[in-house]
N, C-alpha and C positions, 0 to 999 in steps of 0.2 A: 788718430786719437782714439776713433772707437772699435780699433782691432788689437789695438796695440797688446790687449791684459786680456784673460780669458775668466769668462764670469759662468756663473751659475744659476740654476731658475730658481726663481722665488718660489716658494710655499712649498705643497707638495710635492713638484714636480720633479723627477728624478733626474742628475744627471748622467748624461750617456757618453760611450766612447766616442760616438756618433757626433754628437754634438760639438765633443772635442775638436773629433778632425774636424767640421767644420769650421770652428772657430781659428784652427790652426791654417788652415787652406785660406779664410778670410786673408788673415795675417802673413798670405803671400803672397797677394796684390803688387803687380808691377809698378816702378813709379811712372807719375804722369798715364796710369793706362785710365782710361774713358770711354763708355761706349754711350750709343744714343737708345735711351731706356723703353724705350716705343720700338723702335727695332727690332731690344733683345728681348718684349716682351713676344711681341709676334714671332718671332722661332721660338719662344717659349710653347707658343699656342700650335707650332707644327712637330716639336718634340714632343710633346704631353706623353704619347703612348710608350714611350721608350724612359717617361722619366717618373710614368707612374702616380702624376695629378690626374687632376679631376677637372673640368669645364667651372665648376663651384669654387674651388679653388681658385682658379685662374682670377675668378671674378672678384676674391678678395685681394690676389695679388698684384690687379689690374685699381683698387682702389686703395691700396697702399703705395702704390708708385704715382700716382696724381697727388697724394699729400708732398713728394720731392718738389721740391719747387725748382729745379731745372730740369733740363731735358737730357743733360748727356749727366752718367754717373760716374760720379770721380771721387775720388779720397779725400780730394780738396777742400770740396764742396760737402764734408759728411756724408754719413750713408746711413745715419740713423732718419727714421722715419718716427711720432709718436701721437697718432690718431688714437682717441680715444674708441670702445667697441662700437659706443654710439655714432659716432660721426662714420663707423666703417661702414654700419648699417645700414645708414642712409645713400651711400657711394655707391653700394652694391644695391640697389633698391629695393631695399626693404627685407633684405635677408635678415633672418632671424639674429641675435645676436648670438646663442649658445652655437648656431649653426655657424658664423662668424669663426666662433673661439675655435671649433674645432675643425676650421679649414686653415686655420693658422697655426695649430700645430701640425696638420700635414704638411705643411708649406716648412714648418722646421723642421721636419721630421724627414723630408726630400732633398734636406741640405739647400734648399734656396733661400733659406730665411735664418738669423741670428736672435737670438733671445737677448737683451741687454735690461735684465731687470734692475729697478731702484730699492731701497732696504725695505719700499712698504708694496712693493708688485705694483706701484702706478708707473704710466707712464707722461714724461713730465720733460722741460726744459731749465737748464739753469742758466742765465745771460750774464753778461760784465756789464760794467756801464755804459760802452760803447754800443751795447744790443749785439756783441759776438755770444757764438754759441759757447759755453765751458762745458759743460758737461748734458748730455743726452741721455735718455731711458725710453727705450720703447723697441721697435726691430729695425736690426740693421740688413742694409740688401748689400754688404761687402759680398753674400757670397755670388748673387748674381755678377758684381762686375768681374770675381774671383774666374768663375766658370763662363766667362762670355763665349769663349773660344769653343768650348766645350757645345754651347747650349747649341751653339752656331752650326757646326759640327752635325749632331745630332739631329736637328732639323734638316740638312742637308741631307741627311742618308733617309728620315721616311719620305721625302719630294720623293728620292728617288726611287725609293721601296715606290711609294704610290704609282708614277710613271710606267715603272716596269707592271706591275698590276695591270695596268688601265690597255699596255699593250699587249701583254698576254690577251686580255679577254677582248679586245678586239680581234689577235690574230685565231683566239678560237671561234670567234662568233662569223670570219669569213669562212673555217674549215667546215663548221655546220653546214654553214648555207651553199657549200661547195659541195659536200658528201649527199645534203637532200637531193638538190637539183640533179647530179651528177645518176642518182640513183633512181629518180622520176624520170630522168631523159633513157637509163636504161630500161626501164619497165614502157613506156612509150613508143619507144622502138623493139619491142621483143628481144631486147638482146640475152640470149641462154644466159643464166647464173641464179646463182641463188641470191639472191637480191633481196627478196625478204629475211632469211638470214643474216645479210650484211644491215640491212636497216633496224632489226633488231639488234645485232651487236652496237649501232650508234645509239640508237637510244638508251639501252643498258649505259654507257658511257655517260652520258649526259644525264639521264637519269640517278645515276650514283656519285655525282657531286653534290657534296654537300649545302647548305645553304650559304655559309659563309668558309668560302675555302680556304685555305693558305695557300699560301703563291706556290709551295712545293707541289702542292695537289694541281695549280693550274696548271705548272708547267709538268705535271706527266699527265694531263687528262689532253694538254694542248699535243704533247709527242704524241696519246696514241690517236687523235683526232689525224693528226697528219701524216701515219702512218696506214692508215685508213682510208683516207684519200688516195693515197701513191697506191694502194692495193685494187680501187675501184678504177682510177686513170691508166692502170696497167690492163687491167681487165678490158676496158674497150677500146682502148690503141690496139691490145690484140685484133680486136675486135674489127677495128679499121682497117689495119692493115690485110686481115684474110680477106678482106671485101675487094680490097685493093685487088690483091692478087688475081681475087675472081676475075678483074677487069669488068665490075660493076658499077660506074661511074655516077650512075643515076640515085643509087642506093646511096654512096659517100654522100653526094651531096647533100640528102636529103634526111641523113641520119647527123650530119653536121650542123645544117643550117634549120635544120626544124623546128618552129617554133608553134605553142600553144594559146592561141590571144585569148580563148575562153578561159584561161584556166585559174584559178583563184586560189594558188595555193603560194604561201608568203614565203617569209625569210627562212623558213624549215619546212618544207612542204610536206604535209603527209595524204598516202594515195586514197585514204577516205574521204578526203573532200574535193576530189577532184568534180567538174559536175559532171551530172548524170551516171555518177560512179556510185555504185553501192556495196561495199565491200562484204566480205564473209567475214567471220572471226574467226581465230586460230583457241580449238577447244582448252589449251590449255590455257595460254597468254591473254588471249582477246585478241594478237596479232593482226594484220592485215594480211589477207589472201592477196598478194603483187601479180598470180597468175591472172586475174580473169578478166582482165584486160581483153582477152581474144576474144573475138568475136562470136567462135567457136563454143566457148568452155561460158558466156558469160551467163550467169546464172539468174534466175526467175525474177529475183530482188532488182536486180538490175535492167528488166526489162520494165519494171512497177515506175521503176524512179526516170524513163524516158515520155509518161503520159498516164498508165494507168494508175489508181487507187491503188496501194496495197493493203491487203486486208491484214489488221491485227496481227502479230505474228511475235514471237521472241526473239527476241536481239540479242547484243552485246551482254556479258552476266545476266541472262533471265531477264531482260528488261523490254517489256512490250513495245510496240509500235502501234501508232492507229491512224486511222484514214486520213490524208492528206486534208478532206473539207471538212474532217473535225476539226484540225488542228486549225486551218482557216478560221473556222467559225470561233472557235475559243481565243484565236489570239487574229481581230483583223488590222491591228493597228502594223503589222509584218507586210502587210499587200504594199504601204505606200514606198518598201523599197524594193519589190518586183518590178519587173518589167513592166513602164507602162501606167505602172502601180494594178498590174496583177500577178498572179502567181496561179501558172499552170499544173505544174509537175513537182518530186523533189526535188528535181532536180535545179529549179527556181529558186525555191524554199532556201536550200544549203547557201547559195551562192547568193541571198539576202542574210542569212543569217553571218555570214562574213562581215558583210557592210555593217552588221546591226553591233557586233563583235567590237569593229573598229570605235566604231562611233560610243560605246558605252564602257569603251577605257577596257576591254577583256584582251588580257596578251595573249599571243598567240601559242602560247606553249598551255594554259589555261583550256582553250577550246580544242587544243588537240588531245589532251588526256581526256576531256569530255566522252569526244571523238571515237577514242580508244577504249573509256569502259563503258557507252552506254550504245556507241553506234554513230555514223553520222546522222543517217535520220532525226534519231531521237536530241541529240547535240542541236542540230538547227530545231528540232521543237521545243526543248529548255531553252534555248536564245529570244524562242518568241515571247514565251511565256515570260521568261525575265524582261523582254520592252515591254511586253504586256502592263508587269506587274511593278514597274521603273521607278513607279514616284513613291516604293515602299521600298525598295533594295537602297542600299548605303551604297555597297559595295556591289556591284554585276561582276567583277572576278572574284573576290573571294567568295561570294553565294555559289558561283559556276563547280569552283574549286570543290567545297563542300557537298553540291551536290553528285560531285564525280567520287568524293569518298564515299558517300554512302551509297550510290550505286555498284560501288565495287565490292562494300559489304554485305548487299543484297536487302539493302533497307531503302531504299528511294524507288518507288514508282510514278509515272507521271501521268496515271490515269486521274489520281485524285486533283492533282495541277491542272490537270482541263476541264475539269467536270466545275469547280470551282469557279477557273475562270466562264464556262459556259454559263454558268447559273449568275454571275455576277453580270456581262454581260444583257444575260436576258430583263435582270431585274432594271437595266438601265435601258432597255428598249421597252418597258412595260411605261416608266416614269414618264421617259417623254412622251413614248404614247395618248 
């Protein structure tokens, strides 16, 4: 009855081809077809992106289909709907009404909805005596039952658009943590290559994914992650095998089964927070220096961060260092996750500031660019300072983040960060004094 004639909108409203083929597509309703209106709304709410609503929308066409008083939508049963803007307002809780009107011509204007205006634009019922319906005015959802198949459809392919996603970035987030570790255990073991080279080309890669990527970008950031790896797994199978040859049997084993228990480096491990490790920087990048591992080559910084104080010095971008019992004394609330609950060395410090990282919600990619523009040092001193200063940050990753931008712009120092906390601090050992 209410597809049968093709009507046009009341007042100003123009009519469109649009609207036509809709009305036309209505008016091709199978017989007996019927679907359950709760079902097709929920693939309505997993198509959305491919059908170009809005969450707002939904919410109106989510209170236009509770004024249907059944559940399955059929021909049969009408497919005129006629809630007045007020009663939709209240449905949608308290959505504004002009906000109302104008999600309901996007909802006609997406072809899910039919316009069936009366001569004066209300919408209205007319009954027999019997209390059947004769004639309706208000929207008709023929086109929903028109395109069930369709909506059906289209929900079907983002599951699985989403699925394929969700496996992408898993199978990249094992290649990561395949290529770190793969690339720690070669630096570990002295194995010859350029290895900081390779671990600069991984982060370059990871680094140049966008924030929000499309799946084409996953899947070639995921090929060249995994081409990456076969180049590094190739690299020490060589590596194996001339050992083999050697008839070094002691080496294999122990270059195989070797493992690190002190070592606190996560799902991406980078070799500046290894403990007791203090890395150089590379003058152009900030890079990590992967040679000085050796005993031989390890350099002054690194012998500071096994017990002694290091004095003052320039780090990572220009960014100073200062003496371990400064840092203690400005930030002590860090001791209670040392050892013991104290803290010797940096080597302590780093590998609390981990724990501290964990526990105050900071990701690991977050503390590693730290890491990378300020120094590990300084990275585990901004951690303390931020538990320090906990009950005023919102956010401990985004502050971290922020302050590793302006330490790459050469505007963040963290002299003034202790000096504050020191005098804060002292003012509260004066009080209770």
């Amino acid at each position: 009855m209410e597809t049968g004639s093709i009507t046009t909108p009341f007042g100003r409203r123009a009519m469109t081809l649009g609207m036509l083929a809709s009305q036309v597509m209505a008016g091709e309703i199978k017989p007996n077809q019927s679907v359950d209106k709760w079902k097709l709304f929920r693939a309505l709410c997993e198509a959305k992106p491919l059908l170009n609503i809005s969450d707002r929308a939904l919410a109106v066409l989510n209170a236009l289909l509770s004024f249907y008083p059944k559940n399955e939508l059929a021909q049969e049963n009408g497919l005129i709907v006629f809630p007045s803007n007020v009663q939709l307002s209240l449905r949608t809780h308290g959505m504004a009404e002009q906000t109302v009107r104008r999600h309901l011509a996007a909802l006609v204007e997406a072809g899910l909805l039919l316009r069936k205006d009366s001569p004066n634009g209300k919408r209205y019922v007319r009954r027999d005596r019997a209390g059947e319906v004769n004639d309706a005015f208000g929207f008709s959802l023929a086109p929903l039952l028109a395109r069930a198949e369709e909506i059906e459809q289209l929900a079907a392919e983002v599951i699985a658009e989403r699925l394929h996603v969700q496996r992408l970035r898993e199978r990249i987030t094992l290649c990561r943590r395949d290529i770190a570790k793969l690339i720690e255990a070669a630096v570990e073991e002295d194995v010859p290559g350029d290895w900081q080279g390779l671990y600069l080309e991984f982060r370059d890669l990871i680094d140049g994914l966008p924030r929000s990527p499309t799946t084409a970008q996953l899947e070639q950031l995921l090929d060249e992650l995994t081409a990456l790896r076969t180049d590094i797994l190739n690299r020490l199978e060589n590596r194996i095998k001339s050992t083999k040859e050697r008839g070094n049997a002691n080496y294999i084993e122990r270059h195989i089964q070797n493992s690190n228990p002190e070592s606190i480096s996560e799902s991406e491990p980078s070799f500046e927070t290894k403990q007791g490790a203090k890395p150089e920087q590379d003058n152009e990048r900030g890079a990590v220096t992967l040679e000085e591992g050796r005993d031989e080559t390890a350099p002054p910084s690194r012998q500071e961060g096994q017990g002694r104080r290091p004095r003052a010095r320039d780090d990572a971008g220009g960014l100073k260092s200062f003496p371990l019992g400064l840092v203690l004394q400005a930030c002590p609330e860090i001791l209670a996750y040392g050892p013991n609950g104290e803290i010797r060395n940096w080597r302590e410090l780093m590998t609390a500031a981990v724990t501290v990282r964990s526990m105050l919600g900071v990701s690991p990619s977050a503390y590693e660019e730290a890491a990378n523009a300020m120094g590990p040092e300084n990275a585990a001193t901004v951690m303390a300072c931020i538990l320090e200063r906990g009950g005023h940050i919102n956010s401990a990753g985004g502050y971290l983040r922020d302050l590793t931008r302006r330490s790459e712009k050469g505007e963040f120092a963290i002299g003034p960060m202790l000096m504050s906390l020191l005098r804060a601090n002292a003012a509260v050992g004066r009080k209770v004094g």
